[in-house]
N, C-alpha and C positions, 0 to 999 in steps of 0.2 A: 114812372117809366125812366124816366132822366137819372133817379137814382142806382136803379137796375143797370144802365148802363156802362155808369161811374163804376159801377162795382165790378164787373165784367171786365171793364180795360185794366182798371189799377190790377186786376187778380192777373190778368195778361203781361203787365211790366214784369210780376214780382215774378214767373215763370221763367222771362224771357233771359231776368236777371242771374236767375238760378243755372239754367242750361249754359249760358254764360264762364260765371264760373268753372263751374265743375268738368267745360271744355277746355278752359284755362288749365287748372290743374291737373287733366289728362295728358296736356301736351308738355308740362314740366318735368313729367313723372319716368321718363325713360333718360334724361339726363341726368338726374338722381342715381340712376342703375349704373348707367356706365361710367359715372365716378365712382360709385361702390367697386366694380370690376377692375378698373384700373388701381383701385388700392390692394385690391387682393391681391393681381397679377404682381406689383411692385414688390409685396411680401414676401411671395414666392420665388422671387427671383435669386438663383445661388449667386449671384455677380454681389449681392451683399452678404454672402454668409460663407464662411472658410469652415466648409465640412470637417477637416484636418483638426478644426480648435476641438471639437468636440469627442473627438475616440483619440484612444491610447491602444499602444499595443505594445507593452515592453517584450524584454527578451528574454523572461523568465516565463512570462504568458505563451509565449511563440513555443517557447523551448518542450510545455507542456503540452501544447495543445498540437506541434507536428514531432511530440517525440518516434512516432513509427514512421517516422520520415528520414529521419536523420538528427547531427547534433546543430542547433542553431548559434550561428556565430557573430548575425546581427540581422538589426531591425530599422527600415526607415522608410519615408514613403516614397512611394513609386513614381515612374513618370506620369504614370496614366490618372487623376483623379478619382480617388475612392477604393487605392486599393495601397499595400503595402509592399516592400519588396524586403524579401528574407534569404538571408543566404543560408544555404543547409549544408553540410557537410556528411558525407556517409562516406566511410571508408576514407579512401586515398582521394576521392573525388568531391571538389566545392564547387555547386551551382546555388542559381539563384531560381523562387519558384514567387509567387505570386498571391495575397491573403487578401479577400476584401473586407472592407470597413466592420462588417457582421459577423464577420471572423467563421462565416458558414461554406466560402466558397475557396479552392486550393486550385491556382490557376497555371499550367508550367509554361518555361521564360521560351522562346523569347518575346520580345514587344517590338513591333519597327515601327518605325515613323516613315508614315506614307509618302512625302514630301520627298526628304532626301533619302531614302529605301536603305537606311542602317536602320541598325537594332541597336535600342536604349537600354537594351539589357546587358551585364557584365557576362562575360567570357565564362564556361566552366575552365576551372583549374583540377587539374592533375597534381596532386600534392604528394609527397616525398614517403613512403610508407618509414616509420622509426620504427626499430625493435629496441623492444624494453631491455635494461642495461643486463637485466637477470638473463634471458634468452641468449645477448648476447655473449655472457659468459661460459656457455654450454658447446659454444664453437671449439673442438679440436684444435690444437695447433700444431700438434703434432705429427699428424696425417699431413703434411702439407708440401709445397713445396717452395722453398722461401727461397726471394727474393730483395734485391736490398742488404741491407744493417740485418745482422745475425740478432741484433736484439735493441732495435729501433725504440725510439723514445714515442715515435708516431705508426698505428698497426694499420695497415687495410689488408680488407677478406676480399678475395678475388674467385671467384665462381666460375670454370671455366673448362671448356669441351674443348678435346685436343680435334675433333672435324668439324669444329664450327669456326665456319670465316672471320665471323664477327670476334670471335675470340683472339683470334690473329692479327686482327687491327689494335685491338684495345693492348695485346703482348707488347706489341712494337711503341705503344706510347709508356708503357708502365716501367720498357728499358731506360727510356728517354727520364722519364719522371725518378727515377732513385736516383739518377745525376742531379737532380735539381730538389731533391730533398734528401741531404743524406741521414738523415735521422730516420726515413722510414723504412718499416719493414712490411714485406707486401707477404701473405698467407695465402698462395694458390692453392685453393682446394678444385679438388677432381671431382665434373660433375656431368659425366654421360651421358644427354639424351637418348632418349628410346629412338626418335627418328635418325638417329645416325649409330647403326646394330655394330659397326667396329668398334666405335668410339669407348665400350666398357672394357675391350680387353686391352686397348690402348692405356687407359685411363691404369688399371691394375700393374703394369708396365713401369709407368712411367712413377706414378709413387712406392712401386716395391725398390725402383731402384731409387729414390728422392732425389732425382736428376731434370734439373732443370734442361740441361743440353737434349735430354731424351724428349722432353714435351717440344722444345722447340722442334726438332727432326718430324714430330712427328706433323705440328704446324708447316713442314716445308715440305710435306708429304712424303717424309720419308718410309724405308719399311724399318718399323721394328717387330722383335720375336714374339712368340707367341710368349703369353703366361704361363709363368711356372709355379714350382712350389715356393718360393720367394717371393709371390704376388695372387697375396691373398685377396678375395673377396670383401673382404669384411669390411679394412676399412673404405674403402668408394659404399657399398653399401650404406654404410653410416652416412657417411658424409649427402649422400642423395635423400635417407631421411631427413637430418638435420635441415637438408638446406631447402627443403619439402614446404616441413613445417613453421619454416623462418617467413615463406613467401614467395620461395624463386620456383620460377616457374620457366625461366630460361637462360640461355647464356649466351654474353657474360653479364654478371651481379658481381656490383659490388657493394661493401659495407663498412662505412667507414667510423672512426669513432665512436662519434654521436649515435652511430645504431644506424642514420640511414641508409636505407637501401636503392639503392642505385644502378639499373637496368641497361643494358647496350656501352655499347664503344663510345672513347670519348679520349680527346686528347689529353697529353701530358696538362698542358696548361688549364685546364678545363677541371682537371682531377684535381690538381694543383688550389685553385681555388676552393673548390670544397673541404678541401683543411686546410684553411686558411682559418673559417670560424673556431675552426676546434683547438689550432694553435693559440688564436688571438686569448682563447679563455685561460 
């Protein structure tokens, strides 16, 4: 009986020891977990890893991958994290549009910063249209009615409508301007808008007679006669195609050595700088 007993409690310790334990290491076992979790989290944390190090995105990539975009002229990263910023060029006009990391998504600019409520994105530019040297050669000079040096070392194409205001402004600085370059010779070509219905028999006028004093009259609103057999169509005609297919879409244009073409009124001084580059070469 005594030893039935013995047996009974020791088999009671070795139980009591076991639940023991295995209480122990139940209540170790979620400590464990949340050091596991806090090393994950730490892993994944981007405050240790520079997403930048890892993509590329040169500017033959770009150039390929938004050519139905435009032509790309650079590449770098953006303000925003994860994405890049691309300037594109289409036509006369340069903006900037937006590439992420994956190179899947095309985002357009701009970007503000919520803080101080500007935009970290650059300006689009309005860029100078050039006509190629060949085009430019195709200009009449003869049709014209010159201004300036009979035979200037320095040429500017002048585009320009005897009822357009704007053209009357830009007249009065291009007097100003052959005093302050005497090497240039300025080529007014006759160039009639449709919205002003006198302006083409004016125009035929005033190049049949190659009379500069007559464009101006006609600038101070004077009357001149009608067209005769002296004042042909033909060349204003030409001259409207030419200057069609060069770009000009109004007046005044002008076009200076280099080919560029150059829209609205603008002072002597102003003109003046603009061949300045072409002189310096």
């Amino acid at each position: 009986m005594k030893r039935s007993l013995c047996f009974v409690l020791s088999l009671l310790v070795l139980v009591l020891l076991a639940i023991g334990v295995s209480s122990a290491a139940t209540k170790k076992a979620p400590v464990k977990k949340a050091s596991q979790k806090k090393s994950i989290k730490q892993q994944d944390c981007p405050a240790i890893h520079d997403c930048a190090s890892c993509h590329t995105f040169s500017k033959d990539e770009a150039a390929t991958l938004l050519k139905e975009f435009g032509a790309v002229q650079d590449v770098k990263l953006a303000p925003v994290k994860g994405l890049y910023e691309v300037s594109v060029q289409r036509g006369n006009r340069q903006a900037v549009v937006y590439v992420d990391f994956a190179k899947k998504l095309l985002m357009p600019a701009p970007i503000f910063e919520i803080t101080s409520k500007r935009s970290l994105t650059p300006a689009s530019v309005e860029l100078p249209v050039v006509i190629p040297k060949a085009d430019l050669a195709k200009i009449p000079r003869n049709d014209s009615i010159v201004m300036g040096k009979a035979d200037g070392s320095k040429i500017l194409f002048v585009f320009t409508d005897p009822d357009c205001p704007y053209c009357v402004k830009l007249h009065n600085e291009l007097k100003k301007l052959v005093t302050l370059e005497p090497e240039l010779t300025i080529y007014i070509k006759m160039f009639p808008l449709k919205m002003h219905p006198q302006a083409y028999d004016k125009a035929r006028v005033i190049l049949g007679a190659k009379s500069l004093e007559m464009l101006e009259k006609a600038f101070a609103h004077g009357q001149l006669p009608a067209p005769g057999d002296n004042d042909p169509k033909q060349p204003v005609d030409e001259t409207i195609k030419i200057g069609e297919s060069l770009g000009i879409q109004g007046t005044p244009a002008m076009i200076f050595p280099d080919g560029r073409l150059v829209a609205g009124a603008m002072s002597a001084e102003a003109i003046r700088g603009l061949l300045k580059p072409v002189v310096s070469n």
